[in-house]
N, C-alpha and C positions, 0 to 999 in steps of 0.2 A: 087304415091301420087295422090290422088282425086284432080280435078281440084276447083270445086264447090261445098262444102259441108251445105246442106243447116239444122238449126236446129229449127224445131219449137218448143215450148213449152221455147224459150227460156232466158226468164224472171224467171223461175220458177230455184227449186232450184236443182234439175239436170242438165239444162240448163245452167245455170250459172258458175256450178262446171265442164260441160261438154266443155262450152264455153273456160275456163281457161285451162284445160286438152287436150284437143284437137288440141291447136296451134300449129300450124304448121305440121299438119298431112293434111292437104288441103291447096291450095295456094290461096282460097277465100275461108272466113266462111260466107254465107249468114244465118243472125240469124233474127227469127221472134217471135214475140209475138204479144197479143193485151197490154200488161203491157212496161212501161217503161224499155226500153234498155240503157238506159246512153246513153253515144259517140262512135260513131265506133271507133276503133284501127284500126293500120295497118294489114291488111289482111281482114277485116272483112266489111261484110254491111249488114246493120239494116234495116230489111224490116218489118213495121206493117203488121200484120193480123189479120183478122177476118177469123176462118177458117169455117166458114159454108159458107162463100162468096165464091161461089165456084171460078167468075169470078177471082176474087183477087190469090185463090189459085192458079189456072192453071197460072196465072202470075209469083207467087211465086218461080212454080218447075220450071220454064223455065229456062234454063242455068245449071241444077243441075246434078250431075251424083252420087249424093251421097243423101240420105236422114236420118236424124235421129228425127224422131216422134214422141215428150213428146208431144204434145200437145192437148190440152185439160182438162179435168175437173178429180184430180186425189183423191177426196175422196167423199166419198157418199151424192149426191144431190137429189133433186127430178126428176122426169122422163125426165118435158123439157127441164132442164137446161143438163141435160146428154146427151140428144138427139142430142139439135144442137152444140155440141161441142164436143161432142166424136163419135158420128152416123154418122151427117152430115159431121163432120170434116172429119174423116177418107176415109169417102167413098169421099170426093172433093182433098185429097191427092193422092191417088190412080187411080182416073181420070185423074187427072195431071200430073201425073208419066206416065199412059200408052199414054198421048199424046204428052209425051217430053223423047220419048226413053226408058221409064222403068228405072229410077236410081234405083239402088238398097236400099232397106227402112232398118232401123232398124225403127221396130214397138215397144212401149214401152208397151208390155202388164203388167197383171199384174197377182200376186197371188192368187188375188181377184175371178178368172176364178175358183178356185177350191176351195174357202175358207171352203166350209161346209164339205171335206173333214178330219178326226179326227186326231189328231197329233201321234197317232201312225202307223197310214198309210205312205206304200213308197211308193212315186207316180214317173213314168216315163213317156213317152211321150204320150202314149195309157190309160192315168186317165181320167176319164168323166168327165165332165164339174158340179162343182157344185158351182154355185154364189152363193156371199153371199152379192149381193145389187145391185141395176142397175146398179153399176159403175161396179164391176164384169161381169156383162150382156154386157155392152158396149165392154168390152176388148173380150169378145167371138166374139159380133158381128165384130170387126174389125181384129180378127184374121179368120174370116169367107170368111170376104171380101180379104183380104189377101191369102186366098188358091183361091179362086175367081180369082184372079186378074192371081196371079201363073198359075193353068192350063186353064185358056182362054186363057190370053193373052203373060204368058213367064216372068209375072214380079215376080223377087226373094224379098224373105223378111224374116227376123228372127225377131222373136214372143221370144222376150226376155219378159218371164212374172216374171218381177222385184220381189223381195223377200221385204228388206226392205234395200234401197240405201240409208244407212247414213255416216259420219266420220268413228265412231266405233257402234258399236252395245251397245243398250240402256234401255234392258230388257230382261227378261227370253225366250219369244219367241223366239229374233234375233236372238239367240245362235244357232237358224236352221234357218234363215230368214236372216241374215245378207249378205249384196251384199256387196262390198267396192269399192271405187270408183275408186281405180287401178285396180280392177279388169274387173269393167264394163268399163273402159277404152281400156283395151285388148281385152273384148270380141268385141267393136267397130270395133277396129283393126283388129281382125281377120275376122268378116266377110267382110268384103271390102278387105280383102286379098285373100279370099279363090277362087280358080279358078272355084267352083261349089257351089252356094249355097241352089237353090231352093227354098222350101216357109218350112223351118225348125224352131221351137220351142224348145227354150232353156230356162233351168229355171235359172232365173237369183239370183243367191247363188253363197255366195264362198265356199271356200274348208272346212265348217264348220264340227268340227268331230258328231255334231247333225245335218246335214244336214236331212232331210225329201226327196228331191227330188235328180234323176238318170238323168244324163246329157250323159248317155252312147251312146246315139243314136245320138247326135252331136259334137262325137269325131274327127271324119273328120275334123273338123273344128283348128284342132289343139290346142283348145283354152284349157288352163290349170290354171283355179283360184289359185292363189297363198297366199292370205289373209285366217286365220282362227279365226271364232269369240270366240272358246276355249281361244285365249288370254285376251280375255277381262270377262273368266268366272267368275275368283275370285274377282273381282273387282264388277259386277253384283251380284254376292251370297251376298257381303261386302254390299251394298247400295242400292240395291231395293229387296222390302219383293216379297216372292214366294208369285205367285198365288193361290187360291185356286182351287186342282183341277177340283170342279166343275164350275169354271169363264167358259164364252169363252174363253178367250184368251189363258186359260192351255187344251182346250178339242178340238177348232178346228183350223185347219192350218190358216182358216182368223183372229183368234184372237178377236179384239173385233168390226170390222166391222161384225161378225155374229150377234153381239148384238146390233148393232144400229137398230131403227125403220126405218120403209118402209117414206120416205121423199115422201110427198103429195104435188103437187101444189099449 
């Protein structure tokens, strides 16, 4: 069991659902946002952040031997708001981390890193990087800093680049996009279980039988999605109309962050 498990982003709604899911898997939950947290519970304390502060963050990881990283800015803004909240954040987590013993991160990357990739493509771990927004950009640059941080300094991290972490899966996409939240529960568990984990990238999907992405290179890991979003396909055909093939959302893995405009200052 983690002693101090600390979660940023976590006001937000993985946070929240992580916050819930989590207990008692650490015997301190140190949970931060800059958004209202309610009341601590037993086990847990609530620490504001700003995470471009970097002073505040290196305060933050102290005590921690655990880290789990939602936070920051998770759908397509303009440059600066990306910047100091997924740039700065990231690289002032990672500071903090190599000066309070390297706790091991889960990074919550994201899909986004590959969206212009086309939906009949199988991507595995060796897929080029093709954003499709700065928020895509941002999850490169912190999975950048993250192999950074790995071979300078020795700190491990998984680059879980989220698919889409809902309840159930809630359109034609999910049906290869769908994460579920027992599952991203597990995959938590295993990497703070596994006695080696290095700076490894996992796509984070469950065992959906439309899956797009090959998890085969972090089998070591033990970790085996159990959730498939095939159960929710008939019920998806029943209640929301297909796409048309030429949409984004039916031609590329990002969906319809391909389609949004470039967000200007």
């Amino acid at each position: 069991m983690l002693n101090r498990l600390l979660i940023t982003g976590a006001a937000g709604q993985l946070g929240t659902m992580l916050r819930e899911k989590l207990r008692g898997r650490a015997a301190i939950m140190r949970l931060s946002d800059v958004a209202d947290l309610g009341e601590a519970r037993e086990g847990e304390e609530l620490v504001p952040c700003d995470l471009s502060d970097g002073d505040a963050v290196m305060r933050l990881v102290e005590g921690c031997d655990g880290i789990v990283h939602l936070g920051g800015i998770s759908v397509e803004k303009s440059f600066d708001l990306i910047e100091a909240a997924n740039l700065r954040g990231v690289y002032n987590i990672y500071e903090a981390a190599r000066a309070h013993g390297r706790p091991r991160i889960v990074f919550a990357s994201s899909n986004h890193t590959i969206g212009y990739h086309p939906q009949t493509a199988r991507l595995d771990h060796s897929a080029p990087y093709r954003p499709d927004g700065y928020y895509g950009v941002s999850k490169i640059f912190g999975e950048a800093v993250a192999s950074l941080y790995h071979d300078k300094f020795g700190q491990e991290s998984a680059l879980v680049r989220i698919g889409s972490c809902t309840p159930k899966p809630e359109n034609w996409r999910m049906l290869a996009t769908w994460f579920s939240h027992d599952d991203f529960v597990a995959l938590i568990e295993a990497v703070f279980r596994a006695p080696v984990l290095g700076c490894t990238m996992i796509w984070g999907a469950s065992n959906n039988d439309h899956r797009w992405w090959d998890n085969s290179h972090a089998a070591f890991l033990g970790w085996q999605p159990k959730d498939n979003a095939a159960d929710w396909a008939e019920e998806i055909a029943r209640t929301v109309p297909r796409p048309d093939p030429d949409e984004a959302v039916a031609r590329y893995q990002g969906g319809v962050f391909t389609d949004e405009p470039i967000h200007r200052s």
